[in-house]
C-alpha positions as CSV (number, residue, x, y, z in Angstrom):
1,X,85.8,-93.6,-41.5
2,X,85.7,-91.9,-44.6
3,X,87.6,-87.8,-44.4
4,X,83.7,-86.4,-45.8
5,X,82.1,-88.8,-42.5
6,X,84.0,-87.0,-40.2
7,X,83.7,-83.6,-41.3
8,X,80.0,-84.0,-41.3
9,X,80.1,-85.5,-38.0
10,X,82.0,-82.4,-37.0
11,X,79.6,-80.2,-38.1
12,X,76.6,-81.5,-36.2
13,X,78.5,-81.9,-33.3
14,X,79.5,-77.9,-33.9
15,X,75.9,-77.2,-34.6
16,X,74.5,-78.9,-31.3
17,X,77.0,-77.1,-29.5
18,X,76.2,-73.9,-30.4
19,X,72.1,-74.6,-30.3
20,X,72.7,-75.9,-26.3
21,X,74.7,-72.5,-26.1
22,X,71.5,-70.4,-27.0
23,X,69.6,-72.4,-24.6
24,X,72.0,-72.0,-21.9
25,X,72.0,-68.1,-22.6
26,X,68.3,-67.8,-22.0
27,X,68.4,-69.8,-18.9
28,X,71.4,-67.3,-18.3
29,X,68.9,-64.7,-18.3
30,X,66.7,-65.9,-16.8
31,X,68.1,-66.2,-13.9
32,X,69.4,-63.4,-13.9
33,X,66.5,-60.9,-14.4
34,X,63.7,-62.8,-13.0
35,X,66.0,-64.5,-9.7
36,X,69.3,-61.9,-9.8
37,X,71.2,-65.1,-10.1
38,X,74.5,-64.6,-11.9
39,X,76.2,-67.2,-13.7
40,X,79.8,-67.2,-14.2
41,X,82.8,-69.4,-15.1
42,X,85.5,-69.4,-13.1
43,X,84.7,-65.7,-12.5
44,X,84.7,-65.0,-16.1
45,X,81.5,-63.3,-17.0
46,X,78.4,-65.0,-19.1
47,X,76.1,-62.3,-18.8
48,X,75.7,-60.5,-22.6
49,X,78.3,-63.1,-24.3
50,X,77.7,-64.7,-27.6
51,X,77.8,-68.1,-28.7
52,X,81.5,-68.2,-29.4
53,X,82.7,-66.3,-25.7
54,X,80.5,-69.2,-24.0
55,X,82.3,-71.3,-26.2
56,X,85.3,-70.1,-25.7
57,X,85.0,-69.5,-21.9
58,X,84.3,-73.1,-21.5
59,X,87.9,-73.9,-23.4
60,X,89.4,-72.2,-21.1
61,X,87.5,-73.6,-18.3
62,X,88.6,-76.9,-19.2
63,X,92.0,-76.5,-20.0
64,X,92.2,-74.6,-16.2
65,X,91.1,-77.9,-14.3
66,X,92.6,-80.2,-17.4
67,X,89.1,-81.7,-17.3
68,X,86.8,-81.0,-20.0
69,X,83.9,-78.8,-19.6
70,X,80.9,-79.3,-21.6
71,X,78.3,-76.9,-22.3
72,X,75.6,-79.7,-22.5
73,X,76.9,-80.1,-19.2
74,X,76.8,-76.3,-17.9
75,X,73.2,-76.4,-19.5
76,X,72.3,-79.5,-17.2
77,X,73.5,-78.0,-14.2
78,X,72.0,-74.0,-14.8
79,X,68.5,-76.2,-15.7
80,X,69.0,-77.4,-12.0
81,X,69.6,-73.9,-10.7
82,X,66.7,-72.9,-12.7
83,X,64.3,-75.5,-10.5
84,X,65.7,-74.4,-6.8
85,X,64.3,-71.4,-4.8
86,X,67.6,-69.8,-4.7
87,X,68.2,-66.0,-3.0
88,X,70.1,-63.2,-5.1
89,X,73.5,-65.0,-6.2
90,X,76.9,-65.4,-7.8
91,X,77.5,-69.2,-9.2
92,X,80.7,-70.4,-10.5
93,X,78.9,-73.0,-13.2
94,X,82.4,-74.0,-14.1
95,X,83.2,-74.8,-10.7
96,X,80.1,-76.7,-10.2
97,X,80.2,-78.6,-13.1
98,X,84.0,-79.4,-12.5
99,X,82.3,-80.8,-8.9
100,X,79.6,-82.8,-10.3
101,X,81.5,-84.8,-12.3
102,X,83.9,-85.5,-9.7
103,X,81.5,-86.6,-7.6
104,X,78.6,-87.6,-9.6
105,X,78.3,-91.0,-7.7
106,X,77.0,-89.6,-4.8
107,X,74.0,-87.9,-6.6
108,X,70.6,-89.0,-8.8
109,X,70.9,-86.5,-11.0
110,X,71.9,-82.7,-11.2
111,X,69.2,-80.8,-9.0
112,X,70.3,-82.7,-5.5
113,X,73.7,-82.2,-6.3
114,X,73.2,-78.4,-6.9
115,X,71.1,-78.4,-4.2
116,X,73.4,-80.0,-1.5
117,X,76.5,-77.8,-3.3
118,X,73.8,-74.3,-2.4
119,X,72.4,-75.6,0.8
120,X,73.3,-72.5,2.0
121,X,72.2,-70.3,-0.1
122,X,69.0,-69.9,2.3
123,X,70.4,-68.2,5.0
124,X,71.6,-64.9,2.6
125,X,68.7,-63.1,2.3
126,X,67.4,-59.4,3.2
127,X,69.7,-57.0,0.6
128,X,68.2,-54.1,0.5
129,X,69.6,-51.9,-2.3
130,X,72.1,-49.1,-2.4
131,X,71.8,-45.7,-4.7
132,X,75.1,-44.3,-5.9
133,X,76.9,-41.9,-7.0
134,X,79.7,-41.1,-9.0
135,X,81.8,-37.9,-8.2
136,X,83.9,-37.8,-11.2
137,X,83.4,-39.1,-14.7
138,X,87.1,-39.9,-15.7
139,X,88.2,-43.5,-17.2
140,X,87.6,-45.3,-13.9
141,X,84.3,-43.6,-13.4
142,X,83.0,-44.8,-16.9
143,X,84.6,-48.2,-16.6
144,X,82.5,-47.9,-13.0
145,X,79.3,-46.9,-14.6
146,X,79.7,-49.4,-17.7
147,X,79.6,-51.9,-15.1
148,X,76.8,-50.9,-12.7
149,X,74.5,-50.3,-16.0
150,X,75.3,-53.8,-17.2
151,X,75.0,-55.3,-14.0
152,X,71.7,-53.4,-12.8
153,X,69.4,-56.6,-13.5
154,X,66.5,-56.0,-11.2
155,X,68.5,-53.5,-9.1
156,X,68.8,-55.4,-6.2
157,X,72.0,-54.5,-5.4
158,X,74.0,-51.1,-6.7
159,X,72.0,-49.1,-8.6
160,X,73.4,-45.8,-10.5
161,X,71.1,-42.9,-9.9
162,X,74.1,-39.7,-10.2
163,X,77.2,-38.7,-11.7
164,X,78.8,-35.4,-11.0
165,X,80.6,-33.0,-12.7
166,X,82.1,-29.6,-12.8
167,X,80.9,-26.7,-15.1
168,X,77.8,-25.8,-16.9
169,X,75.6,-28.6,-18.4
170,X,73.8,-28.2,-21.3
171,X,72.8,-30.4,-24.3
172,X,76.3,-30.0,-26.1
173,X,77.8,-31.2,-22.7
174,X,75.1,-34.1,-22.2
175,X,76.0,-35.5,-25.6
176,X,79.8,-35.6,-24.9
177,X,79.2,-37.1,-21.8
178,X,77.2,-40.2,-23.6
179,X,79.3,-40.3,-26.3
180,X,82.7,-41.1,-23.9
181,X,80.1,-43.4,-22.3
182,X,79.0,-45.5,-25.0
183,X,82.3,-45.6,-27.1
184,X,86.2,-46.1,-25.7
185,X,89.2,-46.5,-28.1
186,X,90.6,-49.0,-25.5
187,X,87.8,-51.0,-24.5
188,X,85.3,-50.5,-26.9
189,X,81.5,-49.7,-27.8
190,X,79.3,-49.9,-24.5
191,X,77.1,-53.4,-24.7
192,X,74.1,-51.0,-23.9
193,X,72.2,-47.9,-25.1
194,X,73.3,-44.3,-23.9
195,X,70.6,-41.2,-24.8
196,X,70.5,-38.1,-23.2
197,X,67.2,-35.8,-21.8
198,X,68.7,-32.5,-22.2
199,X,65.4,-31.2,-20.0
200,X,66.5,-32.9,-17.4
201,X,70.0,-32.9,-17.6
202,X,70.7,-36.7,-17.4
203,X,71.5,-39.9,-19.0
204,X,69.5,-42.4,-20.1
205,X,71.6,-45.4,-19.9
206,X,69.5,-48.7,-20.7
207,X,66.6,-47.3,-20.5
208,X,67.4,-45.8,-16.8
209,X,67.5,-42.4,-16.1
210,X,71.2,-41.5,-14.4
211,X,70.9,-37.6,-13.7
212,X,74.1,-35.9,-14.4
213,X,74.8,-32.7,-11.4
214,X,76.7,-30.0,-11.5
215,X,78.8,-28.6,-8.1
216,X,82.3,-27.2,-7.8
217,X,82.4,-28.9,-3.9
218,X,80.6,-31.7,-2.5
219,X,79.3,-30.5,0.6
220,X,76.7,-27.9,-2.1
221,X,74.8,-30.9,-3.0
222,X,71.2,-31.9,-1.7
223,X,70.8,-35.2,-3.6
224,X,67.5,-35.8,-1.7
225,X,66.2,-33.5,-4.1
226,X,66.7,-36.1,-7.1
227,X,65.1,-38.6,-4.9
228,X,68.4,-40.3,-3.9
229,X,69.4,-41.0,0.2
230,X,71.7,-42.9,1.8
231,X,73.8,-43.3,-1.0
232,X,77.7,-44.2,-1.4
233,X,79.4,-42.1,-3.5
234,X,82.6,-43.3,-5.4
235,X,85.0,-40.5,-5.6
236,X,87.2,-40.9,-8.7
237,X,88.3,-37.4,-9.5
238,X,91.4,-37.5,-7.9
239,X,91.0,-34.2,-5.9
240,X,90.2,-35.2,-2.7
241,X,92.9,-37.7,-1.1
242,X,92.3,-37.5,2.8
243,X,89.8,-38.3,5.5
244,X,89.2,-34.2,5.6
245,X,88.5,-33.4,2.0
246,X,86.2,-37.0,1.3
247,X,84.4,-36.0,4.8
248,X,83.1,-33.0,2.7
249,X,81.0,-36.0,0.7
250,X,79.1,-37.0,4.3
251,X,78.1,-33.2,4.5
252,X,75.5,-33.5,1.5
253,X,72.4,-34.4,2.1
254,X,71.2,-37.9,1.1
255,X,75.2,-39.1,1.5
256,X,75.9,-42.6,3.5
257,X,79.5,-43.6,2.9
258,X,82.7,-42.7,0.8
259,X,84.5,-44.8,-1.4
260,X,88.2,-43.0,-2.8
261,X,89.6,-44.3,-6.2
262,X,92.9,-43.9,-5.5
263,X,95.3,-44.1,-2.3
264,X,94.1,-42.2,0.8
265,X,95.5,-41.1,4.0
266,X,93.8,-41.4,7.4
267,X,91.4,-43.8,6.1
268,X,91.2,-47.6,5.2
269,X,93.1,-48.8,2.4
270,X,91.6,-51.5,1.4
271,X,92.0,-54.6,-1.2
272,X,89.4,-56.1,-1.4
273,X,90.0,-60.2,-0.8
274,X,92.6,-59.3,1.2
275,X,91.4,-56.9,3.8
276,X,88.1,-55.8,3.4
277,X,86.8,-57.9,6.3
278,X,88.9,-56.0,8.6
279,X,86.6,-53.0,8.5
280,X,83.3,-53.0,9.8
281,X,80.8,-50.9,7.0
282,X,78.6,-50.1,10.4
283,X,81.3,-48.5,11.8
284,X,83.7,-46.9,8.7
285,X,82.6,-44.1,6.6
286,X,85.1,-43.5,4.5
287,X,87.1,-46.2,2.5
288,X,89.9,-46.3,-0.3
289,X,90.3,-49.2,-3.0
290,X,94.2,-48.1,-3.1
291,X,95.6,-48.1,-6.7
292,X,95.4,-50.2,-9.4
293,X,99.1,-51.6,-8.7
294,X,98.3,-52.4,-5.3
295,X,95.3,-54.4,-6.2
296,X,97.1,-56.3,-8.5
297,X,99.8,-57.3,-6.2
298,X,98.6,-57.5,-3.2
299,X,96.9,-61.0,-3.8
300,X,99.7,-62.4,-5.0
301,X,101.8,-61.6,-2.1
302,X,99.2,-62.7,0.0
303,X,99.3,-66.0,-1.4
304,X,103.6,-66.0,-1.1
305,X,103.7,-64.9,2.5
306,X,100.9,-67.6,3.3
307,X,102.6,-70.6,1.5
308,X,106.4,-69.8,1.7
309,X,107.2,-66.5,3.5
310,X,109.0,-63.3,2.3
311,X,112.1,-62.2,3.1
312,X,112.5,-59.0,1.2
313,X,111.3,-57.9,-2.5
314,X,111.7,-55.3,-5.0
315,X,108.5,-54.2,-7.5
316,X,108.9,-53.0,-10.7
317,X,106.1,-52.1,-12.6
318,X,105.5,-51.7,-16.5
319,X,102.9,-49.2,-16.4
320,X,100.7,-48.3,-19.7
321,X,100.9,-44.2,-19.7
322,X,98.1,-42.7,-18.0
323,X,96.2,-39.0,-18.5
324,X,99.0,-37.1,-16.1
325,X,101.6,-37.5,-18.5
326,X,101.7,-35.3,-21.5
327,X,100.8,-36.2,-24.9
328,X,103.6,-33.9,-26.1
329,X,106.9,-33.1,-24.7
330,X,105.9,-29.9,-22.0
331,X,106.7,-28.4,-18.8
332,X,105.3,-31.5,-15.6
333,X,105.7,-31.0,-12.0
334,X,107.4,-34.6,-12.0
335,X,110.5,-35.8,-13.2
336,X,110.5,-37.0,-16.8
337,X,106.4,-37.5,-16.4
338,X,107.0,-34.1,-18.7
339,X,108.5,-36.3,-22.3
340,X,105.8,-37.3,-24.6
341,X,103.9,-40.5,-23.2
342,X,103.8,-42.1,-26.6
343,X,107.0,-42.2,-27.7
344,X,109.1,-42.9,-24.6
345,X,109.9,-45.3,-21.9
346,X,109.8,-43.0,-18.7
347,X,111.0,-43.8,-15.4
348,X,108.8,-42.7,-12.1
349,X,108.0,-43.4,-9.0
350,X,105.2,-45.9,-7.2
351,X,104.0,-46.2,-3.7
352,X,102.9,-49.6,-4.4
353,X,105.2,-51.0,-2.6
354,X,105.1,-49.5,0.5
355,X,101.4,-49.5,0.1
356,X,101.4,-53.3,0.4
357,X,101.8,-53.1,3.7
358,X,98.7,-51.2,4.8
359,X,97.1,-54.2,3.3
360,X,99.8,-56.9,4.8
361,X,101.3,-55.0,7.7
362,X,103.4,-58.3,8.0
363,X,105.3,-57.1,5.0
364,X,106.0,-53.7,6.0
365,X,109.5,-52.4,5.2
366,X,110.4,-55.5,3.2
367,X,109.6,-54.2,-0.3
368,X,111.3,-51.7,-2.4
369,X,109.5,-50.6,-5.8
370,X,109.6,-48.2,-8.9
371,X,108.0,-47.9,-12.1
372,X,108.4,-47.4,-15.7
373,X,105.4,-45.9,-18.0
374,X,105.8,-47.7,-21.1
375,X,103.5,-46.2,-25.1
376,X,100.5,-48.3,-24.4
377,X,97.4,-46.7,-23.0
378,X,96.1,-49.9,-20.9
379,X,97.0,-53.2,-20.1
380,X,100.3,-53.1,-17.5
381,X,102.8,-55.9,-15.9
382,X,104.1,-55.9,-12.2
383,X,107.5,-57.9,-11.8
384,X,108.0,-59.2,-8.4
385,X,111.6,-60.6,-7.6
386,X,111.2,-61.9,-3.9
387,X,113.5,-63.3,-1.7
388,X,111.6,-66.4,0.3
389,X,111.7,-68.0,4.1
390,X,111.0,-71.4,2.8
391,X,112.2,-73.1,-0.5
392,X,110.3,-74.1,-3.5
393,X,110.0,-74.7,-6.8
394,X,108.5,-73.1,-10.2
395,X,106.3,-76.6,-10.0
396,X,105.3,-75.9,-6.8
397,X,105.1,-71.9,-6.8
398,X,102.7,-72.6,-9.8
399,X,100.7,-74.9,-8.3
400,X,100.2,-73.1,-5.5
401,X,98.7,-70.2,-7.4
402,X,96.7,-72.7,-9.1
403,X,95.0,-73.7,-6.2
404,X,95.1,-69.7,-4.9
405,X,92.9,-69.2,-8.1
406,X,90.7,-72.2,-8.1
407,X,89.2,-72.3,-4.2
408,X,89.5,-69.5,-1.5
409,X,89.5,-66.5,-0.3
410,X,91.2,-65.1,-3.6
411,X,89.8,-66.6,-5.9
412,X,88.0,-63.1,-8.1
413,X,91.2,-61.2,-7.5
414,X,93.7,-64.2,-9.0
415,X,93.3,-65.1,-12.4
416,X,96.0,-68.2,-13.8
417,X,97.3,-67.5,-16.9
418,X,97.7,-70.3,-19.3
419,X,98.7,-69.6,-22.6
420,X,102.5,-69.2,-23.7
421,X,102.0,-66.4,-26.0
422,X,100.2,-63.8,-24.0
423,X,101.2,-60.0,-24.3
424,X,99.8,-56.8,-22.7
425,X,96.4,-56.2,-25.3
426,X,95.7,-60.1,-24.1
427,X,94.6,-59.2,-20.5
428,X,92.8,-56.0,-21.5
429,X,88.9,-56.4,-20.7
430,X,90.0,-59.2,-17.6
431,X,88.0,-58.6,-14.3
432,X,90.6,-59.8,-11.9
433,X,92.9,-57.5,-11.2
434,X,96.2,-60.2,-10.9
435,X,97.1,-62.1,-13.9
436,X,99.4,-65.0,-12.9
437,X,101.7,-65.6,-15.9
438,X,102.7,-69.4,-15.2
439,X,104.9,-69.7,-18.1
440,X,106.9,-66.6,-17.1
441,X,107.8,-67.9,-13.2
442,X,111.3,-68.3,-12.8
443,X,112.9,-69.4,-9.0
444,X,116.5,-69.4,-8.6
445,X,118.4,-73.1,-8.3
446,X,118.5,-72.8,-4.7
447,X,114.6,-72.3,-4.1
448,X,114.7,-69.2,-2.3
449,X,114.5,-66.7,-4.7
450,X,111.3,-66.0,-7.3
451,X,110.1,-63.5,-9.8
452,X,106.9,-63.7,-11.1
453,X,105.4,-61.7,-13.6
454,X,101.8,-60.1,-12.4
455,X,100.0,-58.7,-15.6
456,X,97.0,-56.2,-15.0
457,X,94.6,-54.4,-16.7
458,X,95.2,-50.9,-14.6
459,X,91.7,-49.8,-15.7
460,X,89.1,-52.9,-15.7
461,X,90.4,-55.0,-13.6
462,X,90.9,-52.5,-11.0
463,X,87.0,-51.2,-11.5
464,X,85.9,-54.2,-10.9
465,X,87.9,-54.4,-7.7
466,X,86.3,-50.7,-6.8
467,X,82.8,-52.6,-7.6
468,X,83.6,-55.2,-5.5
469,X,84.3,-53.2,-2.6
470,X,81.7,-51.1,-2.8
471,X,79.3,-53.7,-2.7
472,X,81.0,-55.1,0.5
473,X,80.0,-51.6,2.4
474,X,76.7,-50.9,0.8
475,X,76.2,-54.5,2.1
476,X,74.5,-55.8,-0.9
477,X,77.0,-59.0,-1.6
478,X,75.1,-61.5,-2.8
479,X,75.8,-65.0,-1.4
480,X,78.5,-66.5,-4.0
481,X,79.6,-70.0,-4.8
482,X,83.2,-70.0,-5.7
């Protein structure tokens, strides 16, 4: 065939890829705000992509399962969803397409496939929604709010009706507060639109009305009074670290449950995919979503101690520099935290380590851990070098986190990692809070000795694990097909 055939056969094929894109988007949507179905692939997000993410996403999706994923395919298959009375829900479509063709014999055609795959779906109904609040409006607490506001849909899940801060609120104050909102040198311009009603003193975020408080303790506010009760309010200010101070939340009026962005003693530590079913919402009021670090290895150690067993480990985590450090070289309570974050390499501590345990108590005592805060302001690595019960390989280790990633209980926390060429900036923007590096696993000749290089986004992905959590004790999951 003639070079010009081809290329012109390549372009129409191009153009009917991207024209069954757009139609996959609207059926995207409409699920999504007429059903509060959400579409994703292999937990990658489709809501308010363009044409090239989907594209793109489904590349990936195919090179994950080394199967290729079509999006005529994905738009047969979301058609299908489209047809079935389905309940409020979160659908892997790469997963389901991945399914369909393997077992595409069994079925007529794409809506009794879907519909044996969702059977049930039926049986998840009754989410009644949850108001919240955020105490605190730092990085995680936009990243938080970014997310809720995108998400909102119908609001049949979370819905964002507070955020509260310290001092005197005016317009001048209102328009800061939007402006760090809707733009973010790391992450970006905000998808959606951010105005504020100086009158009122709030928000407008999307067109929704998020009223922005003033108090200097928690136990001062009446939040009844802005027409919000039995809310959960996500702490992320840092100040309050044990059950006593976040009990001062539950004092307020119109307060439900606690959630802590950080580490906190007396109370549940949780990672969520790990240990969140532990803890009954109907009986806990207060929860932590640990740190970042935690989050991000926590699932992978899972996933060791399950398959193989550890012996004994050492962490050592690459940390991007966060807002404790100084910009400048000054006086700091900690050890070297004081040199300026940009230009230096700085050795410090991390509980990570022995926070694992709280998680896995099977691993308590086993793990030793530091950390180094390295001049980038997102996007970190952990580096786990474990000594295992059971030999293996870095064929099998890998597979194993394949499969980890691809079906279980693990499967939005555990992201596998492909590409030879990724560095930090790569994984920044990435919901799952463990980034496999596959290329990077190295076990020692003998098979009882692996490191494996975690990557993380210490900001995104661990707001999404925050999100995740919180929607596990407001009790508004949606049923899911992973």
């Amino acid at each position: 065939m003639p070079v010009k055939d081809t290329y012109e056969k390549e372009l129409a094929f191009q153009a009917d890829r991207r024209r069954a894109t757009v139609e996959f988007i609207k059926i995207l949507n409409d699920l999504w705000y007429d059903k509060s179905i959400e579409l994703v692939i292999f937990r990658n997000a489709l809501i308010d992509k363009t044409v090239s993410d989907i594209l793109n996403l489904h590349e990936y999706a195919g090179e994950f399962v080394q199967k290729p994923i079509s999006i005529f395919d994905s738009v047969e298959i979301a058609k299908a969803i489209l047809q079935l009375n389905l309940p409020p829900s979160k659908l892997d479509i790469g997963k389901l397409t991945y399914e369909y063709h393997l077992e595409d014999e069994k079925f007529s055609n794409a809506i009794s496939f879907v519909a044996s795959k969702l059977k049930d779906a039926e049986s998840n109904n009754g989410i009644a929604p949850k108001d919240v609040v955020l105490y605190g409006f730092g990085r995680i607490g936009r990243l938080v709010a970014r997310e809720l506001m995108t998400k909102t849909g119908k609001g049949s899940q979370m819905r964002l009706r507070a955020i509260v801060t310290r001092g005197a609120i005016d317009e001048t104050v209102l328009e800061k507060r939007a402006s760090l909102l809707k733009y973010d040198s790391v992450h970006g311009d905000f998808s959606g639109t951010v105005s504020i009603d100086a009158k009122n003193q709030a928000l407008i975020i999307n067109g929704t009305t998020v009223n922005i408080i003033s108090a200097n303790a928690p136990e001062e506010i009446d939040y009844t009074s802005y027409g919000i009760d039995n809310a959960l309010v996500i702490d992320n200010t840092g100040a309050f670290r044990d059950k006593e101070a976040l009990s001062r939340h539950l004092i307020a009026k119109g307060v439900d449950k606690v959630l802590l962005t950080a580490p906190g003693k007396g109370i549940p530590n949780i990672v969520h995919g790990v240990n969140h079913t532990e803890y009954n919402p109907d009986d806990v009021k207060i929860f932590s979503a640990a740190s970042c670090t935690t989050n991000a290895i926590t699932p992978i150690l899972k996933a060791i101690e399950d398959s193989y067993g550890v012996k004994s480990g050492h962490l050592e985590t690459i940390h991007a520099y966060t807002n404790d450090q100084n910009l400048v070289d000054n006086f700091h309570k900690k050890y070297r935290r004081g040199r300026a974050a940009g230009l230096n390499m700085v050795i410090t501590e991390t509980g990570a380590g022995q926070a694992v345990s709280k998680a896995l108590p099977s691993l308590d005592g086993k793990l030793t851990s530091n950390a180094i805060r390295v001049p980038v302001p997102n996007g970190s690595l952990a580096i786990l070098n474990l000594e295992l019960e059971r030999k293996t390989s870095v064929e099998r280790m890998n597979a194993m986190m394949k499969k980890y990633a691809l079906e279980g209980n693990l499967v939005e926390q555990i992201k596998y990692e492909l590409s030879d060429e990724l560095v930090s900036s790569d994984i920044v923007g990435s919901s799952a809070p463990s980034i496999y590096d596959s290329k990077a696993t190295i076990v020692r000749k003998d098979g009882k000795n692996a490191i494996l290089y975690i990557w993380y986004d210490n900001e995104y992905g661990y707001s999404h694990q925050v999100i995740r959590l919180a929607k596990y004790i407001s009790k508004v999951r949606r049923y899911t097909y992973y």
